[in-house]
N, C-alpha and C positions, 0 to 999 in steps of 0.2 A: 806610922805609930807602932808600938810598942806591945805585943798582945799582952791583955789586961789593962792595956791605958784607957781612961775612957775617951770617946773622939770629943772633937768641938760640937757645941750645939746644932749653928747651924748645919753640920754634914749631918748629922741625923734627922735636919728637916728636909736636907734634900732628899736623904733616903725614903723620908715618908711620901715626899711627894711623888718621889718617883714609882711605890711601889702604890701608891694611889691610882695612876694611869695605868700602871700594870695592874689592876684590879677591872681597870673602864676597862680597858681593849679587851679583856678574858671574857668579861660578861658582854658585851658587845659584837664578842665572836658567838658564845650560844644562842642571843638571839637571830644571829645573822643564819646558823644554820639552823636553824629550825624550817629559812628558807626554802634552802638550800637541800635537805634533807627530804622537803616535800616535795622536790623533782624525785627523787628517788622511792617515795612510797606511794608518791599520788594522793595525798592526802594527809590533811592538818593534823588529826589527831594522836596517828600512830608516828608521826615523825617530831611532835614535840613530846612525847614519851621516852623515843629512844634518843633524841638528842640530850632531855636532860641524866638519863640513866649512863649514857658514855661521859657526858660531860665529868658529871660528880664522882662515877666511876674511874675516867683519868687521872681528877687532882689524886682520888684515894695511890692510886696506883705511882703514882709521881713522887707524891708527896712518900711513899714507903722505898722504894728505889731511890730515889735521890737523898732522902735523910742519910739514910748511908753511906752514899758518895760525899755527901757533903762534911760527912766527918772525917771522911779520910783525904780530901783536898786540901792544900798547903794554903790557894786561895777562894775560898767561898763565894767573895766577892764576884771574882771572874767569871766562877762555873755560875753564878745569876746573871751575870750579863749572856754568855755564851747558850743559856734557857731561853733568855728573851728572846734572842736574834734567831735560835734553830726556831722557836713557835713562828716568830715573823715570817719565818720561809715556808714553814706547814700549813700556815693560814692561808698565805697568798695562793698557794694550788689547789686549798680547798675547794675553791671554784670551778677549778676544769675537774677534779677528783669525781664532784656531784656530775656534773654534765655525764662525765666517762661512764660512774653507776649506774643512772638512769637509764644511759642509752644501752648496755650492758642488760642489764634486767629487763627492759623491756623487749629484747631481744629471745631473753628466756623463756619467754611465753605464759602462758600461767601458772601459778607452782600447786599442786594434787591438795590444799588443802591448807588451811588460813594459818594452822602454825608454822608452814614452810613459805608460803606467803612472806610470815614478818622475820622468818628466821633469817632468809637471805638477803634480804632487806637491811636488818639488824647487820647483818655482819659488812654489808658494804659499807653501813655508816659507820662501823668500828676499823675499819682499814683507812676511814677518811678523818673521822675524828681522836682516836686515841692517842694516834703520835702525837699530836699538836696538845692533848689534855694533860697528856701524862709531861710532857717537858713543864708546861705550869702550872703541875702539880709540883715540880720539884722548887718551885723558888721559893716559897715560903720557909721551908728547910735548911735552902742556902743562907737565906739572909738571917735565919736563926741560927745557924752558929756561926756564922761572923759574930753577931752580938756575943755571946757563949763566950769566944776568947776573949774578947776585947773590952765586955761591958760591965761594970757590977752588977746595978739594976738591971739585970735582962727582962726578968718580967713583965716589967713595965715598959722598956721599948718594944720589945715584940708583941705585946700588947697595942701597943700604940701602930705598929707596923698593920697588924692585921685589924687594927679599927680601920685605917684609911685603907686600904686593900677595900676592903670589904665596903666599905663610903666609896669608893672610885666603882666599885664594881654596879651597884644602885647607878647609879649617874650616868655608866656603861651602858645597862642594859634600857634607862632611859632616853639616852642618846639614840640608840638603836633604833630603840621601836619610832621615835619621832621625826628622827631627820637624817641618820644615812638611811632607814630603807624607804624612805618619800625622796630624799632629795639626789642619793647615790645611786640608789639598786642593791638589791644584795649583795653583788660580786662587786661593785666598784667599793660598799658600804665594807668588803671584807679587806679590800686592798687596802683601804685609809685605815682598818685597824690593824692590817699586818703592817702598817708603814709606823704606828704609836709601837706595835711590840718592839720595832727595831730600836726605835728612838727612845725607849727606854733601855734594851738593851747595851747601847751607845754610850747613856748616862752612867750605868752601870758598870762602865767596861771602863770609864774617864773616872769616874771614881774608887774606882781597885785601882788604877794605877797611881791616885794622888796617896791610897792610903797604904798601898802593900809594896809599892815602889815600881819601876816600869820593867823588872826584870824577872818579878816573879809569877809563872806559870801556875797552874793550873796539877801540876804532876799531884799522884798520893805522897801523905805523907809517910815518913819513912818510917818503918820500925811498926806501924800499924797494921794489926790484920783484920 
């Protein structure tokens, strides 16, 4: 299509839905490390702290970094799939990342004093968490200026984008807490969400090529600085 055209309906319901699951799997992942993150502090309280402070601190950091990139990519479209699928590979290690830190820190011995305690703590869960936060902070950005070229009403789609984001992401973090960690395990529970980031990544990456054509990349656009 044509930038400025507007798409067909249903391709903007599939984007909804798709960026609906990439909502579940994002929140699916924070509750999973909260797990994850109490092998590493040894307790609940101070790792569902720092897990939501990296979390919300990623998207911010994504979503500023990638708004950027994403106005200077030729395809938007892409650079959201090619988010999705780098998170899917970050999530999936998360698992042995936690095991590593733990056994790492515990190794440390005690640290002189409870701010150095959560400091070092903090920053092993920021080497395991922020790659993975900050890349899903950048797709909302992507998929906002796709709309931006393409769409009149943007408002309203990306409005409607980040309602279901935000619905999948609820549903996410329900899923989590009910039945991958009763019926997976954490780590299995993180693999089946890094396997939805793929599979939406996938979606993402078949639909930039039905709408930007199968030859166009990813490069900056020219002429922008």
């Amino acid at each position: 299509a044509d930038a400025g055209t507007p798409e067909p309906p249903i391709l903007r319901r599939i984007l909804c839905a798709a960026f609906f699951l990439s909502g579940a799997a994002a929140l699916a992942d924070e509750s999973l490390w909260v797990r994850g993150l109490g092998l590493v502090f040894g307790t609940a309280a101070p790792a569902v702290s720092a897990t939501l402070t990296l979390f919300l601190g990623g998207l911010g950091l994504g979503a500023a970094v990638f708004g950027r990139v994403a106005d200077r990519v030729v395809s938007p479209l892409r650079l959201l799939a090619y988010l999705e699928i780098g998170a899917a590979a970050l999530v999936a290690l998360s698992p042995a990342g936690f095991q590593l830190a733990g056994s790492v820190v515990a190794l440390g011995g005690e640290a002189p004093g409870p701010f150095a305690w959560f400091a070092v703590r903090f920053a092993a869960g920021a080497a395991i968490l922020l790659p993975p936060t900050i890349l899903m902070g950048g797709t909302l950005p992507a998929i906002a200026r796709w709309f931006v070229r393409r769409e009149q009403d943007v408002a309203v789609d990306v409005g409607r984008l980040y309602a279901w984001n935000t619905i999948g992401g609820a549903v996410g973090a329900l899923l989590a807490a009910h039945l991958l960690i009763e019926h997976l395990g954490p780590t299995r529970g993180l693999f089946a969400s890094a396997a939805l980031h793929a599979a939406v990544g996938v979606a993402f990456l078949l639909i930039a090529r039905r709408v930007d054509g199968p030859g166009e990349g990813i490069a900056a656009v020219a002429g922008r600085g």
